[in-house]
C-alpha positions as a Markdown table, in Angstrom:
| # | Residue | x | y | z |
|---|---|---|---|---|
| 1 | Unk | -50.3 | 29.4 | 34.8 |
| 2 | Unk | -48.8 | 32.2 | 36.6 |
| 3 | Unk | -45.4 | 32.8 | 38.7 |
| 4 | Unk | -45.8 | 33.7 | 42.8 |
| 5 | Unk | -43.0 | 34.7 | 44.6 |
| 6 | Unk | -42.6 | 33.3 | 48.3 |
| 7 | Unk | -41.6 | 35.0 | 51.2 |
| 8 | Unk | -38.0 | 33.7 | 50.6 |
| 9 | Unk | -36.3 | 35.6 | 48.1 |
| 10 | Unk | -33.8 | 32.7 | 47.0 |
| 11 | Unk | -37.4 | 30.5 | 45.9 |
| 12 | Unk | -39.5 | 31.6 | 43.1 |
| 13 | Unk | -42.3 | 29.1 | 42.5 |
| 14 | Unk | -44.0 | 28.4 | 39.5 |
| 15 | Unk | -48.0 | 27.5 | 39.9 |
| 16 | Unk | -50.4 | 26.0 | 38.0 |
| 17 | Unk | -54.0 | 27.0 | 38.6 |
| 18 | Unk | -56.6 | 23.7 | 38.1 |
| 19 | Unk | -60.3 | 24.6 | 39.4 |
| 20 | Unk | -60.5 | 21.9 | 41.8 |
| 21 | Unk | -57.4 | 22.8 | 43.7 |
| 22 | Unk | -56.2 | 26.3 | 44.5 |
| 23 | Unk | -52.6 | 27.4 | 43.4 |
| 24 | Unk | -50.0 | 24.2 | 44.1 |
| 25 | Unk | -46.5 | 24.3 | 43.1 |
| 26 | Unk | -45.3 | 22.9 | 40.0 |
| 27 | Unk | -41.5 | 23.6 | 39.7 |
| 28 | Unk | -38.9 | 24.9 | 42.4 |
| 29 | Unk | -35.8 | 27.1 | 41.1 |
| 30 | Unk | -33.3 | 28.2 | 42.9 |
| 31 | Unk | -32.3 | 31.8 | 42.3 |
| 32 | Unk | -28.7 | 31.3 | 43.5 |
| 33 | Unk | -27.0 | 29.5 | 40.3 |
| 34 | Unk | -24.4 | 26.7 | 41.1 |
| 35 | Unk | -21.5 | 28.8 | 41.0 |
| 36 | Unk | -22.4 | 31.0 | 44.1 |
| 37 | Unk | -23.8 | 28.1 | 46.2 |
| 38 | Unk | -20.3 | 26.3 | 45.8 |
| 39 | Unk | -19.0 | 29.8 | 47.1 |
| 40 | Unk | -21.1 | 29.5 | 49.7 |
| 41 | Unk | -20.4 | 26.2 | 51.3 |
| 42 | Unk | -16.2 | 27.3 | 50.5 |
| 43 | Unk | -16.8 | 29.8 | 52.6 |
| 44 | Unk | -18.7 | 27.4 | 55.6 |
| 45 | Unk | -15.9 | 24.6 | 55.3 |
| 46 | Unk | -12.8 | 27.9 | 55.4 |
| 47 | Unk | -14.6 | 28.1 | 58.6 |
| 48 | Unk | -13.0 | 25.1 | 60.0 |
| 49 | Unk | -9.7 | 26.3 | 59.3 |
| 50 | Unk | -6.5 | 23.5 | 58.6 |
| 51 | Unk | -3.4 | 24.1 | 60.3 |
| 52 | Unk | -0.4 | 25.7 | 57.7 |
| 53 | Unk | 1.0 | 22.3 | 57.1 |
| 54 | Unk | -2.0 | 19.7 | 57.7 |
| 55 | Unk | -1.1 | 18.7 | 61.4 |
| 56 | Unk | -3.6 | 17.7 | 63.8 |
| 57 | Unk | -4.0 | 19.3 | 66.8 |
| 58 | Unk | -4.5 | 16.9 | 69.4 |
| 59 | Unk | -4.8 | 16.7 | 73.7 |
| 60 | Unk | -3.0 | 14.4 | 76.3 |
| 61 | Unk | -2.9 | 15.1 | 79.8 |
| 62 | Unk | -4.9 | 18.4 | 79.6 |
| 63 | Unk | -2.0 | 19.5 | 77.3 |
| 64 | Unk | -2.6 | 20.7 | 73.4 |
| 65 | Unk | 0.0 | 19.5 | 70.7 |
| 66 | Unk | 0.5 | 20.5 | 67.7 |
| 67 | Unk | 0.6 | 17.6 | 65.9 |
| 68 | Unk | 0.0 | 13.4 | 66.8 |
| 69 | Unk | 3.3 | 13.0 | 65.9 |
| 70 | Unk | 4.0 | 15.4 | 69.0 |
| 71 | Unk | 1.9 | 13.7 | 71.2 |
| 72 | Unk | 3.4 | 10.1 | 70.8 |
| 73 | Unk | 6.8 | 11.6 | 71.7 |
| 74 | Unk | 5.1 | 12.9 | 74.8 |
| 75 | Unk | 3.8 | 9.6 | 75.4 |
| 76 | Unk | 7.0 | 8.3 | 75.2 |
| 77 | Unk | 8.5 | 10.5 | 76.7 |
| 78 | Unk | 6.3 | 9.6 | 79.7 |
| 79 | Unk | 7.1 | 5.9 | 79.9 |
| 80 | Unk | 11.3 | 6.7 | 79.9 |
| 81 | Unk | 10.4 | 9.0 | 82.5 |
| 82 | Unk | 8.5 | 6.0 | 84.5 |
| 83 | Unk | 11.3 | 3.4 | 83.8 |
| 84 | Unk | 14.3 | 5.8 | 84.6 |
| 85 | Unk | 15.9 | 6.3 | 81.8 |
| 86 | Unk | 15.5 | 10.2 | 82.1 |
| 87 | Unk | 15.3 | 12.0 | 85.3 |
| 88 | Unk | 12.7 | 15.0 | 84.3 |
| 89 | Unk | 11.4 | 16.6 | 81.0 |
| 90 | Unk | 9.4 | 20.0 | 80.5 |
| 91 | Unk | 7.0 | 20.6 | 76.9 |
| 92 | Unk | 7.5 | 24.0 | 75.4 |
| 93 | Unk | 10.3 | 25.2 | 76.9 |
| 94 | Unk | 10.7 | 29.5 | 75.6 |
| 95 | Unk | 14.7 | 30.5 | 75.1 |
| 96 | Unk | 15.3 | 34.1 | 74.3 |
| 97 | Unk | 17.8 | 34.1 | 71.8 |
| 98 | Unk | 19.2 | 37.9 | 70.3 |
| 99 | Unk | 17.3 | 41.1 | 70.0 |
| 100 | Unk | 13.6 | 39.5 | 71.5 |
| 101 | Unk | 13.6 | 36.8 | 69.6 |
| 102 | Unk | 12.7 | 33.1 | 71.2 |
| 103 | Unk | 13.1 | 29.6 | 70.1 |
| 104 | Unk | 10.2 | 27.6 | 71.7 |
| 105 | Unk | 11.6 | 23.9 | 71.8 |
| 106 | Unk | 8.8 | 21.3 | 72.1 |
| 107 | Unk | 10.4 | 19.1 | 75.1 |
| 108 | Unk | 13.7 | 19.6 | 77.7 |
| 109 | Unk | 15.3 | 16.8 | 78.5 |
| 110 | Unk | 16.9 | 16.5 | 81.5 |
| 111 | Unk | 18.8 | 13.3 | 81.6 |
| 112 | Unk | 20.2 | 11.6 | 84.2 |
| 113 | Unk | 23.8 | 12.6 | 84.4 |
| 114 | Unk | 22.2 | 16.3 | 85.0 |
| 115 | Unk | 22.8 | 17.4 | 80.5 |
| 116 | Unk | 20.2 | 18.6 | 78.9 |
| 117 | Unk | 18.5 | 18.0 | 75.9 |
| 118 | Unk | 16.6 | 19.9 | 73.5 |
| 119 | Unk | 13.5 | 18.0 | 71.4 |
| 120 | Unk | 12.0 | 19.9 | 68.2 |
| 121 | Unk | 9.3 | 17.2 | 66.6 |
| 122 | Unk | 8.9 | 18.3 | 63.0 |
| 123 | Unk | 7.1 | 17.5 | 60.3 |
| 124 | Unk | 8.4 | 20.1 | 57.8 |
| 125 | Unk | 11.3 | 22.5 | 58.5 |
| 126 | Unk | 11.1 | 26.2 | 57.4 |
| 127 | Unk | 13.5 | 28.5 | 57.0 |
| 128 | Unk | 12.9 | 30.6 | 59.8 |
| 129 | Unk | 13.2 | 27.3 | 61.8 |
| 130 | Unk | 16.9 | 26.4 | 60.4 |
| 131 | Unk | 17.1 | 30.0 | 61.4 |
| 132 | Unk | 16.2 | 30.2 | 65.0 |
| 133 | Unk | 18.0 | 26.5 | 65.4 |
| 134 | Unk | 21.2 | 27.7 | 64.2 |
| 135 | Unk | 21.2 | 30.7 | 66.5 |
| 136 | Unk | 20.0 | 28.3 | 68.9 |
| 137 | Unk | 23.1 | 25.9 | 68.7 |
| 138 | Unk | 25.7 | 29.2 | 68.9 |
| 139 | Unk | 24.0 | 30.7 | 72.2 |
| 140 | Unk | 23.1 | 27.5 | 74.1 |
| 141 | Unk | 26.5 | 25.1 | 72.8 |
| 142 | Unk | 25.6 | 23.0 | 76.3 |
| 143 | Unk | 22.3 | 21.7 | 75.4 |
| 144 | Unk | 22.1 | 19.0 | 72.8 |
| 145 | Unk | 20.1 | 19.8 | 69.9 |
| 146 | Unk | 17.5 | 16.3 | 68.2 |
| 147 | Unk | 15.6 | 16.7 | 65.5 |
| 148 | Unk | 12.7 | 13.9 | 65.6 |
């Protein structure tokens, strides 16, 4: 009984010699031990990286949202807009606020009396949101604010 080593490094093979066969192999062992291997596959599924706060991204209309809950409001959105309830509405509308700093709302309502309407969908609210929304609120006091 001997040990060969194959042309992979991460096999070693363990042969037997009978006389009517030539070498065959007896016993496969893995040189990597469990603990790297589960390294290994963390590393291939960090690939596929989550967003921060486990939202899906997701496409309507040729148009990425962050998360589903996003895209229903579009959806909706879109049907009020058909029936006439609102006269126009714009996704990821930018408004500079002080010193460079933007607030990105997700949806601009423009409702039919001409007001406008701000739309944040959110799942989970930072502190650099409540942040941006306060300062939001004091620079723009003629667009409504909704959380959803």
């Amino acid at each position: 009984m001997g040990f060969s080593r194959s042309r992979h490094r991460d096999v070693l093979t363990m042969t037997q010699d009978t006389p009517e066969k030539k070498k065959r192999p007896y016993r496969r062992t893995s040189l990597l031990n469990n603990k790297t291997s589960n390294f290994v596959k963390h590393l291939i599924r960090s690939h596929h990286r989550n967003n921060k706060y486990n939202a899906k991204a997701c496409y309507v209309d040729d148009k990425r949202f962050a998360s589903q809950k996003e895209a229903r409001y579009y959806g909706a959105l879109k049907v009020r807009k058909l029936m006439g309830e609102i006269q126009d509405f714009e996704c990821q509308v930018s408004f500079p606020l002080v010193a460079g700093i933007h607030y990105r709302g997700d949806f601009l309502i423009t409702e039919k009396d001409e007001s406008l309407t701000c739309v944040d969908v959110k799942g989970f609210k930072t502190p650099v949101y409540k942040l941006k929304k306060k300062l939001f609120c004091h620079v723009y006091p003629h667009i409504k604010f909704v959380e959803v």
